[in-house]
mmCIF file as Biopython writes it, N, C-alpha, C and O atoms, coordinates in Angstrom:
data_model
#
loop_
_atom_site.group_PDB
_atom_site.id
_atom_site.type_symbol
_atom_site.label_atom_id
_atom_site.label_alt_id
_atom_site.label_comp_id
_atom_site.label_asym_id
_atom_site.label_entity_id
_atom_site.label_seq_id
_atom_site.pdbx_PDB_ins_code
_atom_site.Cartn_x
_atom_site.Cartn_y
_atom_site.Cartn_z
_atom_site.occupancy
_atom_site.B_iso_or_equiv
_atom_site.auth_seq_id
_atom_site.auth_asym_id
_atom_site.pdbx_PDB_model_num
ATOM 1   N N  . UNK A ? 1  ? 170.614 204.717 87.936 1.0 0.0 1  A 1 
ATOM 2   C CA . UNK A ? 1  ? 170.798 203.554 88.786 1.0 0.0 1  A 1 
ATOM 3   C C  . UNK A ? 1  ? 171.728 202.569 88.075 1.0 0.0 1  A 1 
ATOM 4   O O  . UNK A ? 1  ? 171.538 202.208 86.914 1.0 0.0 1  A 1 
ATOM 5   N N  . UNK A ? 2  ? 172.883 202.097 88.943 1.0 0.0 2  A 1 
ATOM 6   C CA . UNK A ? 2  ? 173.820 201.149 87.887 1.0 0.0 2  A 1 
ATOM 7   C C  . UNK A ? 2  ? 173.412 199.855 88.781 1.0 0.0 2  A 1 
ATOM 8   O O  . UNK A ? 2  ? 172.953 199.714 89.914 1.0 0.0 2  A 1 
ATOM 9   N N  . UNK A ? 3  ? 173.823 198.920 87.665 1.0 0.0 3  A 1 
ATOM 10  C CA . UNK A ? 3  ? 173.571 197.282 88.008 1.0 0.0 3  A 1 
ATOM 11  C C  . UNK A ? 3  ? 175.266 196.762 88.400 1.0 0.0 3  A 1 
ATOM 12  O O  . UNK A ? 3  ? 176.073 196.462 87.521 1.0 0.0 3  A 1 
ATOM 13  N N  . UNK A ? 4  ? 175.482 196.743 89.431 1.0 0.0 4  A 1 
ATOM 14  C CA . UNK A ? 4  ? 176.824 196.189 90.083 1.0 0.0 4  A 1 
ATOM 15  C C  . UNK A ? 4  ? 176.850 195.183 89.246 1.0 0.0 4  A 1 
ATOM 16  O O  . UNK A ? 4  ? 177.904 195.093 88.616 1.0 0.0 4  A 1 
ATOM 17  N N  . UNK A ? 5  ? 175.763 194.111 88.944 1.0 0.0 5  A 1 
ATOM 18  C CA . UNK A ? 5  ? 175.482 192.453 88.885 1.0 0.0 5  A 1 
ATOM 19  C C  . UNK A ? 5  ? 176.655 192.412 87.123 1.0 0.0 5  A 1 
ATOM 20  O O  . UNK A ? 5  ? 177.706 191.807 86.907 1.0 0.0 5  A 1 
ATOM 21  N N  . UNK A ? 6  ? 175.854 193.308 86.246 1.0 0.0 6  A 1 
ATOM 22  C CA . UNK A ? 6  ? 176.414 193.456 84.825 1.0 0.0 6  A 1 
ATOM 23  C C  . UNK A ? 6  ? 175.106 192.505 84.153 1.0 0.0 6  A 1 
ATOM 24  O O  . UNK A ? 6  ? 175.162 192.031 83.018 1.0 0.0 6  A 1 
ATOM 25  N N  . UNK A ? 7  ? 173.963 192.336 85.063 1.0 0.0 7  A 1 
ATOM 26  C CA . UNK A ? 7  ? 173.171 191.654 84.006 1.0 0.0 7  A 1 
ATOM 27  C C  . UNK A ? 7  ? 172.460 192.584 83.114 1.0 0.0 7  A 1 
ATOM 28  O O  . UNK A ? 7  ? 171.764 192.131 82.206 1.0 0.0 7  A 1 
ATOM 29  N N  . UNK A ? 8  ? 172.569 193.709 83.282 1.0 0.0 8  A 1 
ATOM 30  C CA . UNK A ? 8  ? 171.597 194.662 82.199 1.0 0.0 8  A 1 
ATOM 31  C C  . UNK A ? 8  ? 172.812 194.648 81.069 1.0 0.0 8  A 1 
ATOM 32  O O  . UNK A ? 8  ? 172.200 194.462 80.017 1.0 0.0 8  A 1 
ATOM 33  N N  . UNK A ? 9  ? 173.826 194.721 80.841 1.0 0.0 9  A 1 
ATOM 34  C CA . UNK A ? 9  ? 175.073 194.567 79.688 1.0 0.0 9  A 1 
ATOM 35  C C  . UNK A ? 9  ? 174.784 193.080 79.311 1.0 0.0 9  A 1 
ATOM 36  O O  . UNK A ? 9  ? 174.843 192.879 78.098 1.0 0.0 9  A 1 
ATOM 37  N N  . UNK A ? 10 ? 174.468 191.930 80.125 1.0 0.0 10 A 1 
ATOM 38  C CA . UNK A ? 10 ? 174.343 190.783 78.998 1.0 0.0 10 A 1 
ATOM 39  C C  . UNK A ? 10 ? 172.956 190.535 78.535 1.0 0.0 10 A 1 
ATOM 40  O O  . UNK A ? 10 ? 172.607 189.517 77.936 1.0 0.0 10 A 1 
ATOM 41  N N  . UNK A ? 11 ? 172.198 191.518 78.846 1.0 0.0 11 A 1 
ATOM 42  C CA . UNK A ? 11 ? 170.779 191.727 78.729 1.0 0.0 11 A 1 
ATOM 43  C C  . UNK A ? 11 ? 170.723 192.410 77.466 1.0 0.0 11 A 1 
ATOM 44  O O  . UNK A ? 11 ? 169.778 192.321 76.683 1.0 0.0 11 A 1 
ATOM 45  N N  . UNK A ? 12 ? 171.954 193.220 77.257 1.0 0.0 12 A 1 
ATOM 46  C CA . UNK A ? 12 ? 172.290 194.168 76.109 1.0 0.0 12 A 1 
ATOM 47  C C  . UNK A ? 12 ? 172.856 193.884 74.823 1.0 0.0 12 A 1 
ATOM 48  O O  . UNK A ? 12 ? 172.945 194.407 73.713 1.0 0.0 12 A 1 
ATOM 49  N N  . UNK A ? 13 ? 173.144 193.013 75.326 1.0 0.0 13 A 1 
ATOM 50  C CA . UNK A ? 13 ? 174.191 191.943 74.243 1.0 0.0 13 A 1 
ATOM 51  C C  . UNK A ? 13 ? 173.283 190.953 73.536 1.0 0.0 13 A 1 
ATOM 52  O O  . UNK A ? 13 ? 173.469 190.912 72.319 1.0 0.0 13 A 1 
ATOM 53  N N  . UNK A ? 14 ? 172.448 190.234 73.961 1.0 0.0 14 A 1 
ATOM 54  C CA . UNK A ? 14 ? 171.438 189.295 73.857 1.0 0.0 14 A 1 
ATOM 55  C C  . UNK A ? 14 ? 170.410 190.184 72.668 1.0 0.0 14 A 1 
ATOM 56  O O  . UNK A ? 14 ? 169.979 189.813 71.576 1.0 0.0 14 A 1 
ATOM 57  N N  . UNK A ? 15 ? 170.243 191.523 73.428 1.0 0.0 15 A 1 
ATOM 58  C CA . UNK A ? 15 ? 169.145 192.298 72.385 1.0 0.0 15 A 1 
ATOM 59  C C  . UNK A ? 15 ? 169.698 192.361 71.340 1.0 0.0 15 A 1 
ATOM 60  O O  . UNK A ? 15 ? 169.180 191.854 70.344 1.0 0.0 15 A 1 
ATOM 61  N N  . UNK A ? 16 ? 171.025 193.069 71.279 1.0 0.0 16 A 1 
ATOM 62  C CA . UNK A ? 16 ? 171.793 193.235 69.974 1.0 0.0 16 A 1 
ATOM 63  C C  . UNK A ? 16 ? 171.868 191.813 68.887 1.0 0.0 16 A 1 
ATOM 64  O O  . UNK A ? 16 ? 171.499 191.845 67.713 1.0 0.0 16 A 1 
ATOM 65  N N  . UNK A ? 17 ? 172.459 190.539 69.625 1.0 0.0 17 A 1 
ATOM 66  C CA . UNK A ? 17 ? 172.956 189.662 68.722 1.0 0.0 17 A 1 
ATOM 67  C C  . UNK A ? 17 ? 171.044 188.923 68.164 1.0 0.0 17 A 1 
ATOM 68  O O  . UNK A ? 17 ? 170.806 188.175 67.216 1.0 0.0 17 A 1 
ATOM 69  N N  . UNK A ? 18 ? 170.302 189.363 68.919 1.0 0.0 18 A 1 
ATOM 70  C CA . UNK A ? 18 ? 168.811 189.123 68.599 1.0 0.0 18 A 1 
ATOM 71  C C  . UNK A ? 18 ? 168.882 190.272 67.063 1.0 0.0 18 A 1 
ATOM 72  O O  . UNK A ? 18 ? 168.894 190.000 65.863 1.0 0.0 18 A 1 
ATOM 73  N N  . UNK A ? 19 ? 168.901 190.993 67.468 1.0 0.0 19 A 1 
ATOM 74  C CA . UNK A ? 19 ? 168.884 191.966 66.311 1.0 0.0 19 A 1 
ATOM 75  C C  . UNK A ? 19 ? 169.598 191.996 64.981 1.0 0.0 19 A 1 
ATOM 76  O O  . UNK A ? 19 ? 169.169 192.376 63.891 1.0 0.0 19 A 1 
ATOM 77  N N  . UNK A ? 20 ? 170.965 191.436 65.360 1.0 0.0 20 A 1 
ATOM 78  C CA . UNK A ? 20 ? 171.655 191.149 63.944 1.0 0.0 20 A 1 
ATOM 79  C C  . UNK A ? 20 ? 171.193 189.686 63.423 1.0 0.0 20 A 1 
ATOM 80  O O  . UNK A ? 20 ? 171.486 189.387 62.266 1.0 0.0 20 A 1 
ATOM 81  N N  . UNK A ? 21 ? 170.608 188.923 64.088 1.0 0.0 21 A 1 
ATOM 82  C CA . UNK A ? 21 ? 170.250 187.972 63.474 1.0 0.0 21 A 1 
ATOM 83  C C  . UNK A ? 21 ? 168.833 188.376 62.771 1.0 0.0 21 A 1 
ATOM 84  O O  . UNK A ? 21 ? 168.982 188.606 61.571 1.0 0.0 21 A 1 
ATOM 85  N N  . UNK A ? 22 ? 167.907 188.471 63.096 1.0 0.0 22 A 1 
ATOM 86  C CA . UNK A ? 22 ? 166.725 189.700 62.239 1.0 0.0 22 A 1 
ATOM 87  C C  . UNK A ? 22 ? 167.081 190.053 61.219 1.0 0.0 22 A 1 
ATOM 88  O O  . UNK A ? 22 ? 166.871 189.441 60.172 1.0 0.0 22 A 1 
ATOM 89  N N  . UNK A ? 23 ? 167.978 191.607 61.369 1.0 0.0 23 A 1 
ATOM 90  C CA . UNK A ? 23 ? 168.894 191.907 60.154 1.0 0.0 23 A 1 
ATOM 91  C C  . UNK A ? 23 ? 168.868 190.836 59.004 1.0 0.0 23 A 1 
ATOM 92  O O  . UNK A ? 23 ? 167.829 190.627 58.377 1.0 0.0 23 A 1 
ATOM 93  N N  . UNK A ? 24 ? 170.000 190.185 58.750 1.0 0.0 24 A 1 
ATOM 94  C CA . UNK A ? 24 ? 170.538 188.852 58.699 1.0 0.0 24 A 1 
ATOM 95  C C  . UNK A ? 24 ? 169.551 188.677 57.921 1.0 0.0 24 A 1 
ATOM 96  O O  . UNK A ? 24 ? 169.433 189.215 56.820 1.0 0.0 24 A 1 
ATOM 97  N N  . UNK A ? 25 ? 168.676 187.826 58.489 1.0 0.0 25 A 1 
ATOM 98  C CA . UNK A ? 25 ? 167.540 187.178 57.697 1.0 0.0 25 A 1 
ATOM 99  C C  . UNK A ? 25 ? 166.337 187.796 57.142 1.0 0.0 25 A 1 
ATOM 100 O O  . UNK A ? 25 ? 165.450 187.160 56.570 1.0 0.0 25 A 1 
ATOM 101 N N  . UNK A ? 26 ? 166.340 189.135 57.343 1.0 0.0 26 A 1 
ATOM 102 C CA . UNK A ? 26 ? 165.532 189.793 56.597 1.0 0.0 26 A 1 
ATOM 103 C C  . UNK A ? 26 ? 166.354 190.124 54.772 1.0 0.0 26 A 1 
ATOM 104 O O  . UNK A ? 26 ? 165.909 189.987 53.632 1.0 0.0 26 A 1 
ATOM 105 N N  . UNK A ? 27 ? 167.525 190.536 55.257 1.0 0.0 27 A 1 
ATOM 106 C CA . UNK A ? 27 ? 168.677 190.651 54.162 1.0 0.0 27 A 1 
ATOM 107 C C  . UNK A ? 27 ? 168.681 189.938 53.483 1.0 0.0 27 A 1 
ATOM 108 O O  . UNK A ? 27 ? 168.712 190.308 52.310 1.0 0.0 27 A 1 
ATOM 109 N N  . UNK A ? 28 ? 168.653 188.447 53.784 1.0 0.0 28 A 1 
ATOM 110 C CA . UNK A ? 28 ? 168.829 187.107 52.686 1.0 0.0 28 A 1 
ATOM 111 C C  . UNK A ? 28 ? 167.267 187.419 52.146 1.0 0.0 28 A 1 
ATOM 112 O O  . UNK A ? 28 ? 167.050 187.354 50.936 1.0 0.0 28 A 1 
ATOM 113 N N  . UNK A ? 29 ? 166.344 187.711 52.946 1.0 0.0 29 A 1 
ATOM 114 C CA . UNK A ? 29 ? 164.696 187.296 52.061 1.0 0.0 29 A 1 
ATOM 115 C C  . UNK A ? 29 ? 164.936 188.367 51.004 1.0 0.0 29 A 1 
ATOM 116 O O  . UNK A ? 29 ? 164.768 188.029 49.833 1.0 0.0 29 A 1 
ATOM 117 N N  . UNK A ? 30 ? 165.210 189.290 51.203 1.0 0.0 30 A 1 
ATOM 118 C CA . UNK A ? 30 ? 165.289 190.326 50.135 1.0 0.0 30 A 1 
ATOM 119 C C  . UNK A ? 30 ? 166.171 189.850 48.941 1.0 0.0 30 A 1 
ATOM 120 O O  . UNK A ? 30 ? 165.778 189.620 47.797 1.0 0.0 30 A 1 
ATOM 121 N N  . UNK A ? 31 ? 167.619 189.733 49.495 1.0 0.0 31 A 1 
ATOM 122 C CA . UNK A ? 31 ? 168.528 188.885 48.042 1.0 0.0 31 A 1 
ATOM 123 C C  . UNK A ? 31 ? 167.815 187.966 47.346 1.0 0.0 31 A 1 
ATOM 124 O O  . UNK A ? 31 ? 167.925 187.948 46.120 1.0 0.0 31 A 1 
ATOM 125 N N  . UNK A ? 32 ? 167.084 187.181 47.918 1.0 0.0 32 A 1 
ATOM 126 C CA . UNK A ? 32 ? 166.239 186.263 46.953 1.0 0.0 32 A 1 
ATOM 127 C C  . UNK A ? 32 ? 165.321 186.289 46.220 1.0 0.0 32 A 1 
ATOM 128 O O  . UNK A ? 32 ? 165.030 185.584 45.253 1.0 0.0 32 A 1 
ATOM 129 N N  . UNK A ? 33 ? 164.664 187.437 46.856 1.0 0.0 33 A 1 
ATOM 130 C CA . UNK A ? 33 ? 163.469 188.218 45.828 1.0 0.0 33 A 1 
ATOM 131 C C  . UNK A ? 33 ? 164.446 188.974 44.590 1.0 0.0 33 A 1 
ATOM 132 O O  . UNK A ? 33 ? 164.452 188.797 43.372 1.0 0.0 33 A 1 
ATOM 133 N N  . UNK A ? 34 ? 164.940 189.528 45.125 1.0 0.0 34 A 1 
ATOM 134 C CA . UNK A ? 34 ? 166.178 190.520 43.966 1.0 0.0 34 A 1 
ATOM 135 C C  . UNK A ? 34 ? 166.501 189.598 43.240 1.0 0.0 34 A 1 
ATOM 136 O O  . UNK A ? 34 ? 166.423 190.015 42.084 1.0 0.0 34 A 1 
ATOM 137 N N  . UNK A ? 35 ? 166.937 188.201 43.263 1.0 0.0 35 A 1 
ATOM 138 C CA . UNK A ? 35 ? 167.505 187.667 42.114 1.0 0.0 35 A 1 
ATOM 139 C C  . UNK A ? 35 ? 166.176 186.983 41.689 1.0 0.0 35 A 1 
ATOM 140 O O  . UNK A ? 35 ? 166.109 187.162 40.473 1.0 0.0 35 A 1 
ATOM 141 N N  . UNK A ? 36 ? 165.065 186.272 42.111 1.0 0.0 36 A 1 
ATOM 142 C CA . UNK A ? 36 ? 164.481 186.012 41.545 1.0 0.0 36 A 1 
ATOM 143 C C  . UNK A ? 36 ? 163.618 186.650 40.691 1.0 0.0 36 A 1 
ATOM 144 O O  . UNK A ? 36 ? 162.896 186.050 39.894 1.0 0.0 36 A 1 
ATOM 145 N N  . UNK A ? 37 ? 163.669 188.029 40.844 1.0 0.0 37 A 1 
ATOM 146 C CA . UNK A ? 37 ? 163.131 188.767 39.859 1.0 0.0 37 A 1 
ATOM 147 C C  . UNK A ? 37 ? 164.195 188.946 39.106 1.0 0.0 37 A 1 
ATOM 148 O O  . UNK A ? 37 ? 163.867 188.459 38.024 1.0 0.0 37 A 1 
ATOM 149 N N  . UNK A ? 38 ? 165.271 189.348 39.015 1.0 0.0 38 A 1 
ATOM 150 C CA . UNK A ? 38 ? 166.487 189.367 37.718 1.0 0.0 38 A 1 
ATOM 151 C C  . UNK A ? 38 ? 166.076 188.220 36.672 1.0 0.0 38 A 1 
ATOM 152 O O  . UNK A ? 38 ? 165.867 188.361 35.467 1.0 0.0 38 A 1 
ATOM 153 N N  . UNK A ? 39 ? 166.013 187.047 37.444 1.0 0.0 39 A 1 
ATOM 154 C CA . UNK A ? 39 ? 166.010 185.958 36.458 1.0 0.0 39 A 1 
ATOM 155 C C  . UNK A ? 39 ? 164.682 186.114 35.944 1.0 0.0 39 A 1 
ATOM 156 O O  . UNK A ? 39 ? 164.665 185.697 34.786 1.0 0.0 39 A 1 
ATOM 157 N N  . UNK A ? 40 ? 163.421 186.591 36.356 1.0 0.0 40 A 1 
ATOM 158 C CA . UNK A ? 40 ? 162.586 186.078 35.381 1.0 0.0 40 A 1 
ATOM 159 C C  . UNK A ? 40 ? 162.521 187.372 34.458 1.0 0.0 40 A 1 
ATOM 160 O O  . UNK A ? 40 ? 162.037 187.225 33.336 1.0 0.0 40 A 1 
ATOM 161 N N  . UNK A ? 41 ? 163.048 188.847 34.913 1.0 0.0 41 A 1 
ATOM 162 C CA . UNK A ? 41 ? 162.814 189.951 33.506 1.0 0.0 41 A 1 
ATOM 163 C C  . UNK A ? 41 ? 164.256 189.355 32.788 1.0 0.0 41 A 1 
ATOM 164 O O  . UNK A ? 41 ? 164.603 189.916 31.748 1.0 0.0 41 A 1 
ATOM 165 N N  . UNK A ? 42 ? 165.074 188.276 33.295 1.0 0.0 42 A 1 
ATOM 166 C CA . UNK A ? 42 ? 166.210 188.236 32.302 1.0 0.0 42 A 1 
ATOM 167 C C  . UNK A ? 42 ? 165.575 186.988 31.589 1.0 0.0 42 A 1 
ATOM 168 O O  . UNK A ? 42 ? 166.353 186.819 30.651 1.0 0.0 42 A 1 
ATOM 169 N N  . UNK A ? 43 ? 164.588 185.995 31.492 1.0 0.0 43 A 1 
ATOM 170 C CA . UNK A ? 43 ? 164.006 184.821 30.888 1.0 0.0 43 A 1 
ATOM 171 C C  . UNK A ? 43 ? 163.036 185.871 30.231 1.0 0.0 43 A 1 
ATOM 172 O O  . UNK A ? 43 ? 163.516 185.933 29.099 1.0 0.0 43 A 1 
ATOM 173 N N  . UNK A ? 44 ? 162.368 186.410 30.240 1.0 0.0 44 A 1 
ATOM 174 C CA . UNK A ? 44 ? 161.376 187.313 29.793 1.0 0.0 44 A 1 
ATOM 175 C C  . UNK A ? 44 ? 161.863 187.958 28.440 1.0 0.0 44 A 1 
ATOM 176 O O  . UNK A ? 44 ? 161.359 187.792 27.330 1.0 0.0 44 A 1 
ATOM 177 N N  . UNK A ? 45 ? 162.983 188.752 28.783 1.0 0.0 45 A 1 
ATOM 178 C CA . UNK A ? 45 ? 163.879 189.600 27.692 1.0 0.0 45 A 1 
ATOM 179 C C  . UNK A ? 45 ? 163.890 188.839 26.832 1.0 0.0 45 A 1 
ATOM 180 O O  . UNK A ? 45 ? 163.328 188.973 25.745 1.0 0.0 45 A 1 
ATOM 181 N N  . UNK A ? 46 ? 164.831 187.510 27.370 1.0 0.0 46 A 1 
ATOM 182 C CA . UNK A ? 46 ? 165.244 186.535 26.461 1.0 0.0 46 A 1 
ATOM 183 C C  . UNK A ? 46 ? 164.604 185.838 25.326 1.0 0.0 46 A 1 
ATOM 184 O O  . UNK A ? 46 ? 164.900 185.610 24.153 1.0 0.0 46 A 1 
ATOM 185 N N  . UNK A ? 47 ? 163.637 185.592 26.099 1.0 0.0 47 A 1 
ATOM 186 C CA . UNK A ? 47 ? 162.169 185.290 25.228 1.0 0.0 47 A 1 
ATOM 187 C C  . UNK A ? 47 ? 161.767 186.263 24.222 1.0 0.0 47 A 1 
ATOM 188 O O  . UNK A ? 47 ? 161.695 185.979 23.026 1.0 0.0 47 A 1 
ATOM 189 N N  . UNK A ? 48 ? 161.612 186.941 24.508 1.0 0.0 48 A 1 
ATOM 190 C CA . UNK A ? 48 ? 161.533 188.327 23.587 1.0 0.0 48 A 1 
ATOM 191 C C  . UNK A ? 48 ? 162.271 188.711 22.392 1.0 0.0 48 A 1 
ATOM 192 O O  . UNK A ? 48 ? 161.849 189.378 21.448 1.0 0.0 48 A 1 
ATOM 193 N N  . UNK A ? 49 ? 163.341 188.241 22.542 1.0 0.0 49 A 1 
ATOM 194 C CA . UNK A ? 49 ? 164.449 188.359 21.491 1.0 0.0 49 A 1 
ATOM 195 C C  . UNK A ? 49 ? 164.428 187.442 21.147 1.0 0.0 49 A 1 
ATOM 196 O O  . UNK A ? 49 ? 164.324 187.616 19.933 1.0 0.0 49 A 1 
ATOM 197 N N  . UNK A ? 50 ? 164.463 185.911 21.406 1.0 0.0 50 A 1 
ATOM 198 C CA . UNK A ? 50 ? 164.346 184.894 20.502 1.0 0.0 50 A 1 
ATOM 199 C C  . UNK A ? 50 ? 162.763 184.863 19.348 1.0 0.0 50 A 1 
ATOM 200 O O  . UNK A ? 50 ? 162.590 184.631 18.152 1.0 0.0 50 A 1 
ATOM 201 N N  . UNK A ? 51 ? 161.960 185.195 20.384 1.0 0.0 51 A 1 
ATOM 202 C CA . UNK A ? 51 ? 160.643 185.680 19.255 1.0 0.0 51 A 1 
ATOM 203 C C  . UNK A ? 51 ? 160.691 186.963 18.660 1.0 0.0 51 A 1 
ATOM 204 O O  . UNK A ? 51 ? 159.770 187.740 18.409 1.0 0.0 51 A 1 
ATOM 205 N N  . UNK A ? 52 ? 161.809 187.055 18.490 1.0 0.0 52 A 1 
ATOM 206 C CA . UNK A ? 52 ? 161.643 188.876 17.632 1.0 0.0 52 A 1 
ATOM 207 C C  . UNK A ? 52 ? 163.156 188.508 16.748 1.0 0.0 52 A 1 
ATOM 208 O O  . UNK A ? 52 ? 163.567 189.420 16.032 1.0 0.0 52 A 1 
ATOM 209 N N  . UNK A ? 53 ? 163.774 187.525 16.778 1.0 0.0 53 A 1 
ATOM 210 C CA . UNK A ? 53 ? 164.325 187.767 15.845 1.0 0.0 53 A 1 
ATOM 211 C C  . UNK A ? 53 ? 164.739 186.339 14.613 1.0 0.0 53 A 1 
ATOM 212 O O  . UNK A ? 53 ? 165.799 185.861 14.209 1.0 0.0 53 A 1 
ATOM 213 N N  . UNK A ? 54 ? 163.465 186.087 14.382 1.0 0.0 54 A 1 
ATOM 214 C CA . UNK A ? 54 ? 163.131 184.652 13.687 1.0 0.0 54 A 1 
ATOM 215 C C  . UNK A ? 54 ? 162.950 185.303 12.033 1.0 0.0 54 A 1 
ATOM 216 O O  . UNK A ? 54 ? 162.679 184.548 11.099 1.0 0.0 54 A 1 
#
């Protein structure tokens, strides 16, 4: 069955740009976990070596 109107295509479009925004912000929560763990095994290390080599 086709939609003459074209509202099922901006119906389609709407889902999609819903979806890359999701994406998107699931992506950034993750980058931030990723670096905030870098920084603390890289403060950790650091620590480690300043108390290990006194």
């Amino acid at each position: 069955m086709t939609d003459p109107t074209g509202e099922s295509k901006e119906r389609n479009r709407e889902i999609a740009a819903n979806e890359s925004a999701r994406q998107t912000t699931s992506s950034v929560r993750v980058s931030v976990w990723a670096i905030g763990a870098a920084v603390i095994i890289g403060l950790a290390a650091f620590g480690w070596v300043a108390l290990h080599n006194q």
